[in-house]
C-alpha distance (Angstrom), angle and dihedral (degrees) to the residues before:
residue distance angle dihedral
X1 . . .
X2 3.59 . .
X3 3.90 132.1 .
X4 4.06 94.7 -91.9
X5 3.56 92.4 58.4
X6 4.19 137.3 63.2
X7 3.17 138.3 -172.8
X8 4.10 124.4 -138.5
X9 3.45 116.1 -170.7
X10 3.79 143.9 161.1
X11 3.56 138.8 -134.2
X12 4.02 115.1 -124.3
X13 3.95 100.2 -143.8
X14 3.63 89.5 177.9
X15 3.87 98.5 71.4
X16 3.60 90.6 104.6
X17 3.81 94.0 62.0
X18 3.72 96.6 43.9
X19 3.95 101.1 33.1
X20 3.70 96.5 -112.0
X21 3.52 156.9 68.8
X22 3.61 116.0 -109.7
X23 3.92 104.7 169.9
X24 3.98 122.0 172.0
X25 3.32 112.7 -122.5
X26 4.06 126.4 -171.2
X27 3.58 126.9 -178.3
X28 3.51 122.2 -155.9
X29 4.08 128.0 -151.2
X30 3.59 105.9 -178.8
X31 4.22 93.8 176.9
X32 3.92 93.7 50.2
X33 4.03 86.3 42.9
X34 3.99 85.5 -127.2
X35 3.76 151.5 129.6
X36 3.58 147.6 -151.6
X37 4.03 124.8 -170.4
X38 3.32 125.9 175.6
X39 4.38 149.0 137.5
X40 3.77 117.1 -85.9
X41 3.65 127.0 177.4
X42 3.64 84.9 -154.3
X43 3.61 130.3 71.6
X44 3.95 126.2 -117.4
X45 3.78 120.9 -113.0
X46 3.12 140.8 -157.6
X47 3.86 151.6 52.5
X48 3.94 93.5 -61.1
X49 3.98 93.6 53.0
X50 3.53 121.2 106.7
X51 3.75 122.8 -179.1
X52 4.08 111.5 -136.7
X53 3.92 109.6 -151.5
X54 3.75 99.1 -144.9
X55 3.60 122.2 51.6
X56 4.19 93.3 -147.1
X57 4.13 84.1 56.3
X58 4.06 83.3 60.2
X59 3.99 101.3 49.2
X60 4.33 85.9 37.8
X61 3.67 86.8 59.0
X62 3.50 97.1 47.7
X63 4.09 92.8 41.8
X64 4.27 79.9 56.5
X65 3.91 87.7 50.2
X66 3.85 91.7 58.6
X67 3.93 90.9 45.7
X68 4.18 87.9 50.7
X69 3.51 86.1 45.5
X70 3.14 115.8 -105.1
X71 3.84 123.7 149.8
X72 3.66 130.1 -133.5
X73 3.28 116.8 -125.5
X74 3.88 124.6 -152.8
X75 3.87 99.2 -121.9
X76 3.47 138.7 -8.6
X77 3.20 93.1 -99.7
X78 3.65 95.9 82.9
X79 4.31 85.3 55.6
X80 4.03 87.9 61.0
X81 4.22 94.1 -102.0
Protein backbone atom coordinates (compact mmCIF):
# COMPACT_ATOMS: atom_id res chain seq x y z
CA UNK A 1 0.00 0.00 0.00
CA UNK A 2 1.47 3.09 -1.06
CA UNK A 3 1.56 6.64 0.55
CA UNK A 4 -1.78 7.95 -1.35
CA UNK A 5 -3.78 5.34 0.02
CA UNK A 6 -5.03 4.10 3.82
CA UNK A 7 -6.57 1.65 5.13
CA UNK A 8 -9.40 1.99 8.07
CA UNK A 9 -10.45 -0.96 9.52
CA UNK A 10 -12.17 -2.44 12.56
CA UNK A 11 -11.72 -5.13 14.85
CA UNK A 12 -14.84 -7.65 15.15
CA UNK A 13 -14.69 -8.50 19.00
CA UNK A 14 -17.65 -10.56 18.63
CA UNK A 15 -16.07 -13.49 16.66
CA UNK A 16 -16.11 -15.55 19.62
CA UNK A 17 -19.91 -15.47 19.95
CA UNK A 18 -20.67 -16.03 16.34
CA UNK A 19 -17.66 -18.36 15.29
CA UNK A 20 -15.98 -15.91 13.08
CA UNK A 21 -14.19 -13.00 12.24
CA UNK A 22 -16.05 -10.43 10.52
CA UNK A 23 -13.68 -7.32 10.51
CA UNK A 24 -14.54 -4.02 8.45
CA UNK A 25 -12.17 -3.23 6.26
CA UNK A 26 -11.94 0.19 4.10
CA UNK A 27 -9.44 1.04 1.67
CA UNK A 28 -8.69 4.37 0.85
CA UNK A 29 -7.29 5.83 -2.69
CA UNK A 30 -6.87 9.36 -2.20
CA UNK A 31 -5.26 9.99 -6.05
CA UNK A 32 -8.15 8.06 -7.85
CA UNK A 33 -10.65 9.99 -5.35
CA UNK A 34 -12.06 6.36 -4.46
CA UNK A 35 -13.05 3.71 -1.98
CA UNK A 36 -13.43 0.23 -1.28
CA UNK A 37 -15.24 -1.27 1.99
CA UNK A 38 -15.80 -4.49 2.60
CA UNK A 39 -15.81 -7.83 5.43
CA UNK A 40 -12.57 -9.71 5.88
CA UNK A 41 -11.94 -12.48 8.18
CA UNK A 42 -8.47 -11.39 8.02
CA UNK A 43 -6.87 -8.46 9.41
CA UNK A 44 -5.12 -5.57 7.36
CA UNK A 45 -1.38 -5.04 7.59
CA UNK A 46 0.77 -2.82 7.14
CA UNK A 47 2.17 0.72 7.74
CA UNK A 48 -0.98 2.50 6.17
CA UNK A 49 -3.56 0.54 8.49
CA UNK A 50 -5.21 2.15 11.16
CA UNK A 51 -7.61 0.38 13.43
CA UNK A 52 -10.93 2.63 14.15
CA UNK A 53 -12.41 1.72 17.67
CA UNK A 54 -16.06 2.11 16.90
CA UNK A 55 -17.62 0.49 14.08
CA UNK A 56 -20.34 3.62 13.48
CA UNK A 57 -16.95 5.96 13.21
CA UNK A 58 -16.09 3.50 10.09
CA UNK A 59 -19.51 3.59 8.05
CA UNK A 60 -19.69 7.77 9.14
CA UNK A 61 -16.47 8.15 7.41
CA UNK A 62 -17.35 6.43 4.48
CA UNK A 63 -21.05 8.16 4.34
CA UNK A 64 -18.59 11.65 4.36
CA UNK A 65 -16.54 10.03 1.45
CA UNK A 66 -19.67 9.80 -0.78
CA UNK A 67 -20.68 13.48 0.15
CA UNK A 68 -16.79 14.64 -0.86
CA UNK A 69 -17.19 12.64 -3.72
CA UNK A 70 -15.67 9.90 -3.69
CA UNK A 71 -16.92 6.75 -5.50
CA UNK A 72 -17.18 3.30 -4.33
CA UNK A 73 -15.69 1.01 -6.14
CA UNK A 74 -16.79 -2.71 -6.32
CA UNK A 75 -13.51 -4.38 -5.15
CA UNK A 76 -10.22 -3.49 -4.46
CA UNK A 77 -9.16 -4.53 -7.29
CA UNK A 78 -10.05 -1.51 -9.14
CA UNK A 79 -7.64 0.56 -6.23
CA UNK A 80 -4.50 -1.64 -7.49
CA UNK A 81 -4.66 -4.29 -4.21
Amino acid sequence: MNARKICLWWFDTNWVKKGAAEHYIVIIDYEKGAYASYFSYNQPSGVNAIEVKRKSDLTDYVNALGRLGFRETKSQSELGE
